[in-house]
N, C-alpha and C positions, 0 to 999 in steps of 0.2 A: 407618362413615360413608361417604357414597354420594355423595361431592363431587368426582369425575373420575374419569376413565378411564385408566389406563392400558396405555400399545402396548408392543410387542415391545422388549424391552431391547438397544440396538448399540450402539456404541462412535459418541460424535459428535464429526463435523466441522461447521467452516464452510462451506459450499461456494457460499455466496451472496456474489457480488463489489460490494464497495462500495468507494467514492474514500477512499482510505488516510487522510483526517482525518474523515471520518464515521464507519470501521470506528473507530478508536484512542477517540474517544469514545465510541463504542458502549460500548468494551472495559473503558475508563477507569472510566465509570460502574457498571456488573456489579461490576467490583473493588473499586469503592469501595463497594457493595452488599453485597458478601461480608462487609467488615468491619462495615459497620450489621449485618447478622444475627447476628453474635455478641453486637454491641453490645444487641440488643432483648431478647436471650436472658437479658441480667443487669437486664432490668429488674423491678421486679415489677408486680403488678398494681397497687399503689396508684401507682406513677408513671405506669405507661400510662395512671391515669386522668387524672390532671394534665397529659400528655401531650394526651390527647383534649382536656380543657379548653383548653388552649394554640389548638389545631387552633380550635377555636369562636369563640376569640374573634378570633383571624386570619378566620376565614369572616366571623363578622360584619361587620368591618369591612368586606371588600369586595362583600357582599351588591347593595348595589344598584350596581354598576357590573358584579355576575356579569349581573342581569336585564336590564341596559341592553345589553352586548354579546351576551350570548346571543338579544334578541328582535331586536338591529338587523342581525346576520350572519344572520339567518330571512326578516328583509325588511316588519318590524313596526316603524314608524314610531312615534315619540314621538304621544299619543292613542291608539292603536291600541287597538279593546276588547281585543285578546286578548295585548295583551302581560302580563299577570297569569300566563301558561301560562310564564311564563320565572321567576319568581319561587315557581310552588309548583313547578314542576320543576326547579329550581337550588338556591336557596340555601335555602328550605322544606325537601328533602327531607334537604340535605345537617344542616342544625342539628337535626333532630329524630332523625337516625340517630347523630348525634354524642352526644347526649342518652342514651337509650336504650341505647347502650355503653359509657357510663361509669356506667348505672344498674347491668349487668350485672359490670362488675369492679367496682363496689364490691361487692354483692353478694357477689363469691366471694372478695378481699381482706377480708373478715368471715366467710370461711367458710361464707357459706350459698349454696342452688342461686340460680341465677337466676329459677327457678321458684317458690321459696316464698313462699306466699302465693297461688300462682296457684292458677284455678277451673280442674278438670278435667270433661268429660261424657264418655257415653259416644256415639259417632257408629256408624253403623251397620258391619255386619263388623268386630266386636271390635276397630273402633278409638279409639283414645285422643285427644279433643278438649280441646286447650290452646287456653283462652282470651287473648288475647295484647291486644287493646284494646277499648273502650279501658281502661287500666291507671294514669290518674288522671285528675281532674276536669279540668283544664284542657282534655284530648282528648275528656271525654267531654262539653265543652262546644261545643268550637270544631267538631266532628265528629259532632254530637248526632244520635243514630238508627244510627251505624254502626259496626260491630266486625266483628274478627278472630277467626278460631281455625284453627288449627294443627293437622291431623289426622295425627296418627304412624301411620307403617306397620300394620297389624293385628297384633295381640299385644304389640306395647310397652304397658307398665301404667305410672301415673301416678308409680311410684315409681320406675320405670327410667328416666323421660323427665327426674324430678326430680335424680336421680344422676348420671346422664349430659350433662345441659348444662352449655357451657362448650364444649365442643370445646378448640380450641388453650391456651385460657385455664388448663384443668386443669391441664395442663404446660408452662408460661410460660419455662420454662427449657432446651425442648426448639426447636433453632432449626430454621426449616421451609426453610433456602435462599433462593434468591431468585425471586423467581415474575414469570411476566411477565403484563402485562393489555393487552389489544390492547382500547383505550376505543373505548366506540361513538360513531357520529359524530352519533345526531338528539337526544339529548336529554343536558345539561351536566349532570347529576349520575352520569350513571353511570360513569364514569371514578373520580369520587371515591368511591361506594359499593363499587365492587370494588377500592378500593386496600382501605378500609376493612375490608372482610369479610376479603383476604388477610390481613392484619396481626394481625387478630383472632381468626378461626378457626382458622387456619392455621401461626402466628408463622413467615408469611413476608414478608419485605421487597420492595420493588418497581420494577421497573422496568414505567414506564405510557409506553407509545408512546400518544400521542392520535390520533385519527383526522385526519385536516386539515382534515375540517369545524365540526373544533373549535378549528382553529388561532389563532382570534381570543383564546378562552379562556383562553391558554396563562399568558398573565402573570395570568390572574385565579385562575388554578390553584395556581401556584408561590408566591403571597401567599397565598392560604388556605390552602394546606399546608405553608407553609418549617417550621414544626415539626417536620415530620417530614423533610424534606431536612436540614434542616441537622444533626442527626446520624448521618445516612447512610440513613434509613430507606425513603427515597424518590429515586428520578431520573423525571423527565421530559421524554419524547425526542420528539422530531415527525421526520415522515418521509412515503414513502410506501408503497408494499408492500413494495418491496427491502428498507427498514428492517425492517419488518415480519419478512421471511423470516428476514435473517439472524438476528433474535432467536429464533426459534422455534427454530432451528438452533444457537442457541450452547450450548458445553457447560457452562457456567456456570450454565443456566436450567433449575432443577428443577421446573417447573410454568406449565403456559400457560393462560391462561386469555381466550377472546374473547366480546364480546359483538358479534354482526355476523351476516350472512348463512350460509345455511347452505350456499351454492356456496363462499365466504371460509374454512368451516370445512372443506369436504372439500381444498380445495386445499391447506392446510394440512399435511392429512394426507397425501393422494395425489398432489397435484400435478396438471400441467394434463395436457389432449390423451389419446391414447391411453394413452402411459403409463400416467397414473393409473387407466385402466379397469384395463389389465393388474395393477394393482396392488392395487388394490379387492380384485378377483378374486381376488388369490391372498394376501390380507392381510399385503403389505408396506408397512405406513405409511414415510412419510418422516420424519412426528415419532417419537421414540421417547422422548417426556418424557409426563408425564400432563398431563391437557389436561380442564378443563372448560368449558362454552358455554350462553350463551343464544341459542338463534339466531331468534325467531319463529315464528310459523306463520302459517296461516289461523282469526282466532278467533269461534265461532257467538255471535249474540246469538238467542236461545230465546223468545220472546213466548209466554207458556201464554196461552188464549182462557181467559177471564173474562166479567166484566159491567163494564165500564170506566165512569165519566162523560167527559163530552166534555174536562173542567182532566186527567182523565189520562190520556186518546190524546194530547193537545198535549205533558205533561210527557212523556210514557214516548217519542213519537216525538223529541224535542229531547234526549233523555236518548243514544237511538241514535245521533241525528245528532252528536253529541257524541264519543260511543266510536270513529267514524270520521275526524271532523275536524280533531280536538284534533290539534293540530303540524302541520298541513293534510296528517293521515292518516300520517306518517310515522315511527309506532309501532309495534314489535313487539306489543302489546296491541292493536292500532286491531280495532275490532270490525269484520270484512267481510261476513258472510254471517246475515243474519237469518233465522232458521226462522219460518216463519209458516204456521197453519194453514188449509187452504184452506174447511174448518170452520167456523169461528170466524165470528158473524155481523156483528162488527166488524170482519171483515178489511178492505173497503173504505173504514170512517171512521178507519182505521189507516193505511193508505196515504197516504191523502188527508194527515193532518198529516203521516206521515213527506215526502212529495213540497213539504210546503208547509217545513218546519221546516231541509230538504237545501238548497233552494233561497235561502230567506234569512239563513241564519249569515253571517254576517260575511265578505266577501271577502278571500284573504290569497293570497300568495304559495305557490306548488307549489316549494318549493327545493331537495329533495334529492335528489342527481346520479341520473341516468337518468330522474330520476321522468316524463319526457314519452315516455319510451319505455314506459315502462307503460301510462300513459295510451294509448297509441298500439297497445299490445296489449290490450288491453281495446275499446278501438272497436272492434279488427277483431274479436277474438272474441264481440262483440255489436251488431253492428252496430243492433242495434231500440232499443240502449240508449236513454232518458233524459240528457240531460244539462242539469244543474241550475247554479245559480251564476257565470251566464255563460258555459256552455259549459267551465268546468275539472273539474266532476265528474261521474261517471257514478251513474247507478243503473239496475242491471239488477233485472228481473222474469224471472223465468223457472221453470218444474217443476224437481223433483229430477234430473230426465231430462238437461237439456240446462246443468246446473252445472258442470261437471266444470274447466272452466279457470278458474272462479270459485273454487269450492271445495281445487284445488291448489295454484293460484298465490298468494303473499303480495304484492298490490301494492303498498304500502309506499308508497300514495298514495290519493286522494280516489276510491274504486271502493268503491260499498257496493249488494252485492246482495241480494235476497230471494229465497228458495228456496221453495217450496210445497209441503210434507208435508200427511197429510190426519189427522184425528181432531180427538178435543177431550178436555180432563179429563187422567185420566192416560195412555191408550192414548196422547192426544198425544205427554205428555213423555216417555213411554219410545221410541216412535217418533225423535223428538229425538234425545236422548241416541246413540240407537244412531246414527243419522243423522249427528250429528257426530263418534262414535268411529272411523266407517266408512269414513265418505266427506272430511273437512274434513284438511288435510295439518298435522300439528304437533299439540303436548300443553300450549301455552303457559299459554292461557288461554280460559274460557268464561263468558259474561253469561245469568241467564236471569232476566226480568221476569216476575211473576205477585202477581195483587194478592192481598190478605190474607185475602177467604171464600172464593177460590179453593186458596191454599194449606193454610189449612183444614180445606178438603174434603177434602184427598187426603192430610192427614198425614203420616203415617209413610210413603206410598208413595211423597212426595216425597224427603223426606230419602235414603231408598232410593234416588231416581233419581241424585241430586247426589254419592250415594258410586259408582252406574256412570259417571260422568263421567270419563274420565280425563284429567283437563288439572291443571297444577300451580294452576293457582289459579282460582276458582268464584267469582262474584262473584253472588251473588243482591239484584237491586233495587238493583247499585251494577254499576260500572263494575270491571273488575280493573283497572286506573290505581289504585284506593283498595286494595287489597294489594299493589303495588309501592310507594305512598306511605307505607305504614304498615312503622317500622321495625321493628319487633316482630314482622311479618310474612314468610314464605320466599315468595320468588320464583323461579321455575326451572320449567322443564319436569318433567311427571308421570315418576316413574321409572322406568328401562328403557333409556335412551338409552346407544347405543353408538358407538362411533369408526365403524363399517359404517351403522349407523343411528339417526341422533341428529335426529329434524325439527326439535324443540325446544330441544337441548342437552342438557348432561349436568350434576347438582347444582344445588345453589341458590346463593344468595346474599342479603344484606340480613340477614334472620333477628339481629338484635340478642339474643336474648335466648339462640342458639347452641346452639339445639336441633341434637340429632343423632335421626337416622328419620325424615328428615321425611316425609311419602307428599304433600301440598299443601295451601295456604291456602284457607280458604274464608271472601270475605268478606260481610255483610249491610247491607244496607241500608234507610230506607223508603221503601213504594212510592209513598207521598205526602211533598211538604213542606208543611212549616207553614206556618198553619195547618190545611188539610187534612188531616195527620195525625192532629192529635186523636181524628177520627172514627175513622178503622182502628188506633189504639192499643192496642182494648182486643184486636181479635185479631192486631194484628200482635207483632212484637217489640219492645218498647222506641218510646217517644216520641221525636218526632226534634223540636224547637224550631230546625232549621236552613230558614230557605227556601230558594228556586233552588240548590243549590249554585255555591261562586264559578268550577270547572272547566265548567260547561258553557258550550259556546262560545254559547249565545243568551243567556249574562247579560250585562246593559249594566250591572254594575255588576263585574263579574268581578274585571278589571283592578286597582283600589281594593281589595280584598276581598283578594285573592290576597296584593298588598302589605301589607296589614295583618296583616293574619296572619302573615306570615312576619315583620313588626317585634315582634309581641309576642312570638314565638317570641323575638327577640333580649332584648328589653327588659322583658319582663313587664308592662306598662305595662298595668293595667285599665281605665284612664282612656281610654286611646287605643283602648283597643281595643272600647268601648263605642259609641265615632263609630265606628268599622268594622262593628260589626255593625247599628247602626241603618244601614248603608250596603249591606247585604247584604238586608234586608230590602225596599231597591229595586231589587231583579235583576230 
């Protein structure tokens, strides 16, 4: 199982100075951690599921007060269209992974895989294709046209992937210590996901230092999860790097685990200044606990040249503009660098709505620290740029020639450039493919749009391209945002990653159903919505009866949409949720 790394084994001190009542609580809490991980060690899976159950219905209740401070510390005012993006990435993500893990211990509290019953295919280079969603009607309603599947390592066979999930859960009585999770600061559920996954995969208990740009969160955290606090299962700390260090440094903490920056994750390891070069260099980490990460990258969105109509240049460029804007761009998934061929004789009526689609999303706040220093690096490194939306976002054009600080750097803000490869068909996407293994910095995530007689045409030589892709999750006609959303789905960097060289991070996370192999998610979606799909049905995959999706930021009906959903999720309510979708069919 291929879930961290770990460095050279030393004997650990503290050697990070903190104000003698911040250390003592630090200390206090660990200790009291120590005894929740024995504690969790005696539970079995049927309580940890009524455990999870506890957790959900704590979430539910503070559901709409997560979305209300999570979109008001963003700088999204009550009406705002895009306050919807606080409620499927809050309290949405957090009750359908809750769901979904207590589908999996019941499952193996019965004695069977988490897998049975599941459809396997076979994906190209003898590997092993689990289908993961959707995996009942309800998803395959509210998400109609899009699914998951799970591509294990090459040579895992369907009856190895069936025996083997479960991870920590096989041996529930095996306690994993106590693990730390340094939460990420732009988006409120992943703090609770990675406590989630430790507990589950791992049976390790947690101490979650929050980032402080989640500091408003903190009391909306501690009520949706006192289940699990209150018999030791959980502490959480706020701080700010000091905190941070001394935890990585405590010898109490058998596993670290960050979602952040990947300057955040070498420091970790190596520490600042020359030192840490000297240290790199001769492979003396400073951590010497295992340590896994999601840290970002730079991720390609792939336009294959087709025969488009004029409703999908509008959708497919609002779809891009979309994969960049969402959190006004301050997503490790935020798509940056579009492939486009210079081929393609739609390239111009492509531009034109992506230029028209950048410029009128919805105006919102650029809030995440430094983000105007980026911005600020990106001007200078293009100075011919475009700048769209009032002058807050960039979009550069440019050859493959002259990308290189586009394609390295992760701005972690509103910069979304176009690169220009040349061919068409398949000579394209393999050009692609290799284009972005090559040149694009990280293995997070990859988008690639192509409509339904194009993909078609090229068959089997497509599927071939999508297994040379190396990135943890492949989002064809969707956004990877919908394989980080789907808990049934693995998230993480393509694997390879190491403490010397990790773009992406090292293992997954999410993975509800606690697959072990995982090699990455690949999800689908369709290239039209309804009704326009009807027509490419019969060659595409599956009917999609969903219009506009409620995540793209040019729905005006988003906001509504995103909230409904996530109450039937609470409440089941078919009723309600019938005015929701007739409210999505006005996006």
């Amino acid at each position: 199982m291929a879930s961290s790394v770990k460095t050279k084994p030393a004997p650990k001190t503290v050697a990070i100075a903190l104000p003698d009542p911040v250390q003592a609580s630090l200390d206090a809490a660990i200790a009291q951690l120590q005894t929740g991980a024995r504690t969790w060690s005696l539970l079995t899976r049927g309580q940890r599921r009524t455990l999870l159950h506890r957790v959900r219905v704590a979430t539910a209740a503070v559901a709409a007060e997560w979305a209300d401070v999570a979109a008001t510390s963003k700088g999204l005012p009550p009406g705002h269209p895009l306050r919807g993006e606080e409620w499927l990435s809050g309290p949405y993500a957090a009750l359908v992974a809750l769901d979904a893990y207590a589908d999996t211990l019941t499952a193996l509290a019965h004695g069977r895989s988490p897998l049975a019953g599941a459809t396997f295919t076979r994906a190209p280079g003898q590997r092993t294709a689990v289908h993961t969603s959707p995996l009942n009607a309800t998803d395959a309603l509210l998400l109609s046209g899009y699914s998951t599947e799970v591509w294990l390592t090459p040579g895992v066979t369907p009856e190895q992937a069936q025996r083997e999930a479960g991870l920590g859960q096989l041996h529930p009585s095996e306690p994993g210590g106590v693990g730390l999770v340094l939460g990420a600061g732009n988006v409120a559920s992943i703090p609770f996901l990675d406590v989630l996954y430790e507990l589950l995969a791992f049976n390790r208990v947690v101490i979650l230092k929050v980032n402080p740009t989640q500091d408003a969160l903190v009391p909306v955290f501690e009520r949706a999860l006192a289940p699990l606090i209150e018999p030791g299962f959980l502490r959480i700390v706020r701080g700010d790097g000091d905190v941070g260090a001394y935890l990585t440094q405590h010898p109490s903490i058998s596993h670290v685990h960050i979602t952040g920056s990947a300057a955040t994750f070498r420091t970790i390891l190596w520490g600042a200044g020359s030192e840490a070069a000297e240290r790199r260099r001769e492979n003396r980490p400073l951590l010497h606990t295992p340590i896994s990460a999601e840290l970002g990258g730079v991720s390609p969105i792939i336009i294959v040249p087709g025969t488009w109509s004029k409703a999908d240049l509008r959708y497919q460029a609002e779809h891009v503009v979309t994969m960049r804007l969402y959190n006004s761009g301050h997503n490790c998934i935020a798509g940056q660098v579009v492939l486009l061929s210079e081929d393609w004789p739609q390239r111009a009526d492509f531009l034109a709505e992506l230029r028209a689609a950048y410029d009128r999303a919805p105006s919102r706040t650029v809030w995440y620290p430094n983000s105007q220093s980026r911005l600020d690096a990106a001007r200078a490194d293009y100075p011919d740029a475009a700048w769209c939306g009032g002058g807050t976002r960039a979009l550069i054009e440019t050859p493959a020639s002259g990308a290189r600080s586009l394609e390295t750097t992760e701005y972690f803000a509103p910069v979304l450039g176009v690169v220009t490869l040349q061919g068409t068909g398949q000579e394209f996407v393999d050009a692609a493919v290799a284009h972005a293994n090559e040149h694009l910095t990280g293995t997070l995530g990859a988008n690639v749009l192509i409509d339904p007689a194009t993909q078609a045409a090229l068959g089997r030589d497509f599927e071939r391209a999508i297994a040379d892709l190396r990135y943890g999750t492949i989002a064809i006609n969707a956004w990877t945002a919908f394989g980080f959303l789907t808990p049934t789905a693995t998230w993480g960097a393509f694997p390879g990653g190491t403490i010397q060289d990790a773009p992406s991070g090292i293992g997954v996370v999410h993975n509800a159903l606690l697959l072990d192999h995982v090699e990455r998610t690949v999800a689908r979606g369709p290239f039209r919505p309804f009704p326009r799909s009807v027509g490419s049905a019969v060659r595409a995959r599956g009917l999609s009866v969903l219009p506009k999706p409620p995540w793209f930021v040019t729905s005006r009906t988003g906001a509504a949409v995103s909230e409904g959903f996530t109450r039937f999720r609470i409440d089941g309510d078919w009723a309600k949720l019938s005015v929701v979708l007739a409210k999505a069919f006005g996006a």
